[in-house]
N, C-alpha and C positions, 0 to 999 in steps of 0.2 A: 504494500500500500504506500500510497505516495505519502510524504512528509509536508505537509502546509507549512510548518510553524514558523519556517523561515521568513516567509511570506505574509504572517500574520504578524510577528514583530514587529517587521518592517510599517506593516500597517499600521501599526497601536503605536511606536515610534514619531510617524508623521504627523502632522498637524491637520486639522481640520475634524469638522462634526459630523454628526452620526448620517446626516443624507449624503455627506461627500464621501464617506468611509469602503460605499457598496462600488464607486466609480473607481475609487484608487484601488481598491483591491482587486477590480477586473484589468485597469492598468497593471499593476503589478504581475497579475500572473500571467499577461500576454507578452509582458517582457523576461520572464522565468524561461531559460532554455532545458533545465531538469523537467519538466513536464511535458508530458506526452502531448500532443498535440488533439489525442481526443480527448481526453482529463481537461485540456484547458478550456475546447469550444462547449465541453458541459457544466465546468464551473462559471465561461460568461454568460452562457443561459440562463443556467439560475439566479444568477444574479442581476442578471438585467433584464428581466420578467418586462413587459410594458403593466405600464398603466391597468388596463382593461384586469389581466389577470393577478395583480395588484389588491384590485376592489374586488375581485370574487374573494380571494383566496385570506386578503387582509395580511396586514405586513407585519408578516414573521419573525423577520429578520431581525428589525431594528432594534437594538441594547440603549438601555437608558443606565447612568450610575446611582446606587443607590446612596444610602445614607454615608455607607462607610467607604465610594468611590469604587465600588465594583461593580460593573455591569451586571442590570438582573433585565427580565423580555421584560417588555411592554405588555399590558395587556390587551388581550386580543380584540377584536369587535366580533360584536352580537353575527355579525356575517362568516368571523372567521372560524369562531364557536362551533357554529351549525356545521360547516364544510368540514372541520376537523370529527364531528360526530358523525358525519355522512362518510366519511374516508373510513374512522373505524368500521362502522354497520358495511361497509363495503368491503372492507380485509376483513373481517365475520365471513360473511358469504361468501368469501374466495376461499377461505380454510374451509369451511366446509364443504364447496364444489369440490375442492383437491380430494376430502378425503373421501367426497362420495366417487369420485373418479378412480382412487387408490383401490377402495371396494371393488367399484366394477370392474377393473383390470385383472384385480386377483378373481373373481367370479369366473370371468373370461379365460384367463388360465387355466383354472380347473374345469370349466368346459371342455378346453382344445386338450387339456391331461385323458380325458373319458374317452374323446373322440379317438386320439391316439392311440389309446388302450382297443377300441372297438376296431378299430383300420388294422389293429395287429392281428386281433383275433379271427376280423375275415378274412384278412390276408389281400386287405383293400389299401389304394393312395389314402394315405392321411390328407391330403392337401385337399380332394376331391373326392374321392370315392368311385374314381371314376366317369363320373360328369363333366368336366369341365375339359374339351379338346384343347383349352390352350394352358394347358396346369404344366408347369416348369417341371414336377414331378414326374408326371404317368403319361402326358400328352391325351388326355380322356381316355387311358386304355387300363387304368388301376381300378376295376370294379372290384366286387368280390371275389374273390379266389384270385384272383391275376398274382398274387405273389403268395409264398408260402407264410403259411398263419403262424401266428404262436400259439401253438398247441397248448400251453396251459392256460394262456387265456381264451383259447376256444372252445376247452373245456368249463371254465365257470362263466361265462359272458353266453356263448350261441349255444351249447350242448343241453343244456337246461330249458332253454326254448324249444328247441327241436325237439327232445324228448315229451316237453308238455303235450306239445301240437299234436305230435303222432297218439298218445292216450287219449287225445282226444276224437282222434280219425279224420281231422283234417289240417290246412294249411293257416295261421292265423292271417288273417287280411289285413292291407295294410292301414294306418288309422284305426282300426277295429278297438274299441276300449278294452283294457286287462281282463277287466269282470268277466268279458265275453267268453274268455275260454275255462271258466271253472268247470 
């Protein structure tokens, strides 16, 4: 991480008040050759925000001294209040989109974990299943049986299906609900 404080010195060092302070310090680091070139067009941005986003946002920035000569913030306006409570109730909602995201991913994982497991068993493309003519896998030619199965899992995954269907004297249909074959 970059070092400011050289910078800041120099600032707190020079003369002038707290609305010259935001200008001298975008001069300052546009004369700093130690900074990155994008570190510095993101420090003049911020710091030289116009007007317009000024009064949404209300000004942050500015340090006043207090009793005993140390800068403490300003207090903020009724505008900048609101916006700083819209920002949190907005980072809320973004941690929680993330971790409804993080869920479905891992959901989805253990999905394409089954499927996996099923494409071994019949000895199918996991990618397709054989459907799909342009599968980087099988080229649409990975259906069932096209590759040799894993035997243990097509004993406790399809063996147990086939076995029900035949006590029952026919083929289970497809979509047909479970119920249907007691």
């Amino acid at each position: 991480m970059m070092n400011l404080s050289p910078v800041l010195l120099q600032m707190l060092a020079s003369s002038g008040g707290a609305g010259n302070a935001k200008s001298k310090l975008v001069e300052m680091i546009a004369q700093r050759e130690d900074i990155d070139p994008t570190t510095k067009l993101l420090l003049e941005q911020a710091l030289t925000r116009d007007a317009a986003a000024s009064e949404v946002l209300g000004d942050t920035i500015d340090m006043e001294p207090d009793d005993e000569g140390f800068a403490s913030s300003v207090e903020r306006p009724p505008a900048a209040k609101t916006k700083g409570r819209r920002i949190k109730r907005l980072l809320n909602k973004l941690k929680a989109l993330e971790k409804e995201n993080d869920d479905l991913r891992d959901e989805l994982e253990a999905l394409y974990e089954q499927l996996d497991m099923l494409a071994a068993a019949l000895g199918a493309c996991p990618a397709c299943f054989g459907s799909d003519r342009d599968c980087a896998e099988c080229g649409g030619r990975g259906r069932s049986g096209a590759y040799q199965p894993d035997l243990a899992l097509y004993r406790s995954i399809v063996l147990p299906v086939v076995r029900r269907a035949q006590t029952e004297g026919r083929e289970p249909r497809i979509g047909e609900p479970r119920t249907a074959l007691r």
